[in-house]
C-alpha positions, -999 to 999 in steps of 0.1 A, spaced: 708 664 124 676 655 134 688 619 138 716 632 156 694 644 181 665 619 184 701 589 187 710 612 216 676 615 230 669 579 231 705 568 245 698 595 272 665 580 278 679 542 280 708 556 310 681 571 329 662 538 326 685 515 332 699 536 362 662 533 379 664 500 375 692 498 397 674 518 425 668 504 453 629 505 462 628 520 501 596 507 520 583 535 545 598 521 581 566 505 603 559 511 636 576 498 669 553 472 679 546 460 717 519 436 732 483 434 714 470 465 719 499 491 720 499 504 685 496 483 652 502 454 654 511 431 632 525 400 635 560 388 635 566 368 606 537 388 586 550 398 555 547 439 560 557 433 595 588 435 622 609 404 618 620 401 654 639 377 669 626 358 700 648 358 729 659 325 741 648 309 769 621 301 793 591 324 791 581 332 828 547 345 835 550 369 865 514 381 885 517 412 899 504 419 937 479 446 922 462 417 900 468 384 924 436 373 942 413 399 920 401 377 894 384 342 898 370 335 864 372 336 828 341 334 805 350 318 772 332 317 743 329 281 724 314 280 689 302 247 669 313 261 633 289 232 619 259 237 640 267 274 638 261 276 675 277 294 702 279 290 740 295 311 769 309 291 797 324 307 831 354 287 839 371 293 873 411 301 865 436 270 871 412 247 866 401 221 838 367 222 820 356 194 794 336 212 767 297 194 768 291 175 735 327 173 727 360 154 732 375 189 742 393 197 773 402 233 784 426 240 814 422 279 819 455 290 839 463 325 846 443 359 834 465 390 830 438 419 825 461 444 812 490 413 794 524 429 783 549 405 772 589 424 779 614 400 765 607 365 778 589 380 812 549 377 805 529 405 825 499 427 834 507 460 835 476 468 858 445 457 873 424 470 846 409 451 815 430 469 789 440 440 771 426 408 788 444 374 783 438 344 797 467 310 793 448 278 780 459 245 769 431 227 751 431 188 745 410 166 722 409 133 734 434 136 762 462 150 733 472 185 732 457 206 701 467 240 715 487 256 741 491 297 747 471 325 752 439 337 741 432 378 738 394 396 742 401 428 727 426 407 692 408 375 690 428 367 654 460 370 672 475 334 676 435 317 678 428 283 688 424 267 650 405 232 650 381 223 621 349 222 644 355 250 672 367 283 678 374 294 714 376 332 722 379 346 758 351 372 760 365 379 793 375 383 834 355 381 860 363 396 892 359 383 925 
């Protein structure tokens, strides 16, 4: 009898194993997402994060009348990772800037002080440095290294990666 009981015991113990086996694990749902800044963020592609598709097409940057004409300058912050030295540099916006001691080029287009990205339309959504980002394509020796944009307040957000320097944008400066 008592082998009776302890063969039922285990077989009963082997179906409930088996059947959590089959169980489907259910992560906890993340949260929505927006531009750097609006909630956690995390990127897309990150393992825990959204997968979301991009929208094709043509990414159009639009300035809005509230932010056109406010802002002249960016100061950017270039470190030497070898020297361990850093050095702030007040660039005008659309304009190029070659990097002293270097074979880097910067061309600083436009600052959105408040950047929200909807779909493939690139935006600030107001005058005020909420989440500052400047556009930059940066060349080493006339070649294109890096081209998009660089945030104050998520500065490991898409960085400028090169061996030697790291470029953040420490921020706007009004006119």
């Amino acid at each position: 009898m008592k082998q009776q009981m302890l063969v039922a015991v285990c077989g009963i113990a082997l179906v409930l194993a088996f059947g959590a086996c089959k169980k489907k694990e259910e992560k906890p749902a993340m949260p929505q997402t927006g531009a750097p800044g609006q909630g956690q963020q995390l990127p897309s592609g990150h393992p825990e994060g959204p997968q979301v598709a991009m929208p094709k097409g043509q990414t159009s940057i639009t300035v809005p009348d509230s932010v056109k004409g406010k802002w002249k300058a960016v100061t950017l912050v270039v470190e030497d990772k070898g020297a361990k030295k850093k050095n702030e540099y007040t660039i005008n916006l659309n304009s190029d800037f070659k990097v002293p001691g270097s074979d880097l080029k910067i061309t600083v287009g436009e600052y959105l002080p408040d950047f929200k990205m909807d779909g493939l339309n690139i935006t600030s959504s107001s005058n005020e440095p909420n989440n500052p980002a400047v556009n930059v394509k940066i060349f080493e020796n006339d070649k294109e290294v890096f081209k998009g944009w660089l945030y104050s307040k998520f500065p490991a957000i898409h960085p400028f990666e090169h061996p030697k320097y790291s470029l953040t944008l420490k921020d706007g400066v009004k006119k």
